[in-house]
N, C-alpha and C positions, 0 to 999 in steps of 0.2 A: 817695623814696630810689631812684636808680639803681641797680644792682649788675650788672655784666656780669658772666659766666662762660666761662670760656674750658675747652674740654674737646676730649676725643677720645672719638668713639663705640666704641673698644674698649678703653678706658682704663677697668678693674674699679672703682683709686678714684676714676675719675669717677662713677662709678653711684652707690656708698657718701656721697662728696661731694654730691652731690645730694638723694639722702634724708636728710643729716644738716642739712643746706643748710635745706631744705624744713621740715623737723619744727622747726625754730629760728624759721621763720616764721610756721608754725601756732600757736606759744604767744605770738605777737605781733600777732592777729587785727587790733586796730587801728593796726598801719603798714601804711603807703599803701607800695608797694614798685613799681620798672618794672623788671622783670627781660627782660635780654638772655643769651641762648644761643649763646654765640660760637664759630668753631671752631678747633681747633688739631691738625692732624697728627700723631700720632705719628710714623707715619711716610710722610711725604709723596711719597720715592718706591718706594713699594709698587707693584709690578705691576697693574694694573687687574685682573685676576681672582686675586691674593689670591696668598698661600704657604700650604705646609700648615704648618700652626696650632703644632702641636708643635713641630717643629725650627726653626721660624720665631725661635720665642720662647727657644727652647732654647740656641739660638745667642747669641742676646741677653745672655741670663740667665747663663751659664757653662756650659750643659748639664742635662740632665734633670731631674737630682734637683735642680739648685737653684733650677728651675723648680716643680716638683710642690710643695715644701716652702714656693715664694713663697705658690703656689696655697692648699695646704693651712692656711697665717696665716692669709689672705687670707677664704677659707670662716667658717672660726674665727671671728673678727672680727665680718663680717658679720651674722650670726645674730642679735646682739644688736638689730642695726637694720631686720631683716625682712627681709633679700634673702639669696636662697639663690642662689651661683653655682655652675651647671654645666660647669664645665671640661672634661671629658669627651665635648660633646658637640659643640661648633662641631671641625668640620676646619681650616679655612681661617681665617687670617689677611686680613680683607680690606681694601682702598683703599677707605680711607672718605670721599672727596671726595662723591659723588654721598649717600651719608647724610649730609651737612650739608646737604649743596642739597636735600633733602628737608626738614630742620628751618628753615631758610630758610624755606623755600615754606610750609610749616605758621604759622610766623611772622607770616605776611599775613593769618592768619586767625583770631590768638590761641589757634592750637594747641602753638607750638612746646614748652611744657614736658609735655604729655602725648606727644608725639610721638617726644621726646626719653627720654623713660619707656619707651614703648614698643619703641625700637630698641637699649637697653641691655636690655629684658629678652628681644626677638629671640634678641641675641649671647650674651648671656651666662646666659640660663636654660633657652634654646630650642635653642641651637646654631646658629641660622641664619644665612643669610649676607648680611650688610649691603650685601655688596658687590653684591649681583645685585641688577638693577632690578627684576626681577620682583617680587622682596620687598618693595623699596621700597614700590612701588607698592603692594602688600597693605598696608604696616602704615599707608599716608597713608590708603586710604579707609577703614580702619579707625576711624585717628582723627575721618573725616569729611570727606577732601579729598574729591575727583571724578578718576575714575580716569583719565580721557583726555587730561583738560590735564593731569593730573601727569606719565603717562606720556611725555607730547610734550615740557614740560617738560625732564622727565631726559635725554630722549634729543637736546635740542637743547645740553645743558652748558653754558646761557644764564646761570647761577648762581655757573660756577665759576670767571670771573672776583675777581666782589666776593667768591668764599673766599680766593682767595690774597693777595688784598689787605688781609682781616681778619687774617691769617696773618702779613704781613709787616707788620703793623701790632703785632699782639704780639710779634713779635720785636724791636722796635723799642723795646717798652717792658722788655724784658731777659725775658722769660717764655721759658724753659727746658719745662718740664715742667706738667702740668694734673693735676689741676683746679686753676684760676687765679682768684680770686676778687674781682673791683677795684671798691667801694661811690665813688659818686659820684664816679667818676676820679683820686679822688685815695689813697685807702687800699685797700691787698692787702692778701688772706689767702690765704696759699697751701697747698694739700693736703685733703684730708678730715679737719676737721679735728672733735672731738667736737661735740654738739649747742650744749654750754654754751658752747664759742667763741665758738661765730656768733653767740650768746644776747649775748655781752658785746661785738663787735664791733656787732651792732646798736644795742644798747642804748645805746653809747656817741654813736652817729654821730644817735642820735632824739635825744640830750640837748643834742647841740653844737647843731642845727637850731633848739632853746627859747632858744637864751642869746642 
């Protein structure tokens, strides 16, 4: 079963979507699944070194409090499926082109869903900033890239063609907002949605497969 995902690296319920994503798959140990990590900007033109984080979103949102109070659900929420977000701690608002072109690259090596783990718990439990390569580069040879072609890699933005391309390719199929969720190209589920969802979206699409 193919299932693409369309997301943004600083998109909260893309993290939450993912782990509820994933836990739907773990209680389905025998489907065969080809999972794609696709990317989708928030916000595509974001300054290359980021806005401060607050007012960024503040502005967004309607203003502080009804930013802190998104947050504060948001926290809430979470807890039940094991992710604790740190709001508090990222400054920056970053351009997240160059963190896709890292999950890309990870990609080539059947890293991309730990990679993709690992750059949402960067942002959002660490506070760090996606946007610098430097980090980058930290959280790939983490995963197990090699840190010199990644580094040359990033800094040649040899990647971020086929992003804007994947990009104008979701917009194309009407995808507004992420996490986007499209099983075998032909069926979406859109948002974070609970575990049993995905449980009943799968289960459905392994039963059409038998008929």
């Amino acid at each position: 079963m193919r299932i693409d995902i369309f997301t943004d690296l600083i998109c909260p319920w893309c993290w939450l979507g993912k782990r509820r994503f994933e836990a739907a798959l773990a209680a389905r140990p025998g489907l065969v699944t080809e999972v794609h990590w696709l990317p989708f900007e928030l916000n595509p033109d974001m300054p290359e070194g980021g806005l401060p984080r607050e007012d960024y979103l503040a502005a967004k949102l309607g203003g502080v409090e009804a930013l802190r109070e998104a947050q504060a659900r948001l926290v809430e929420v979470a807890v039940a499926d094991g992710l604790q977000f740190r709001f508090d701690l990222a400054r920056i608002s970053p351009n997240t082109r160059a963190a896709h072109a890292l999950a890309r690259i990870a990609a080539e090596q059947g890293l991309q869903s730990a990679v993709q783990e690992a750059l949402f718990a960067a942002y959002f439990a660490a506070g760090r900033d996606i946007g610098e390569r430097a980090t980058l580069v930290d959280i790939g040879v983490a995963a197990g890239l090699e840190a010199a072609p990644l580094e040359a890699r990033l800094a040649t933005r040899s990647d971020w063609p086929a992003i804007e391309s994947l990009e104008r390719e979701a917009q194309g199929m009407g995808i507004t907002g992420v996490p986007f969720f499209v099983f075998e190209r032909r069926w979406a589920v859109s948002g974070a949605q609970p575990v049993a969802a995905f449980l009943q979206v799968l289960d459905d699409l392994a039963l059409r497969a038998t008929e």
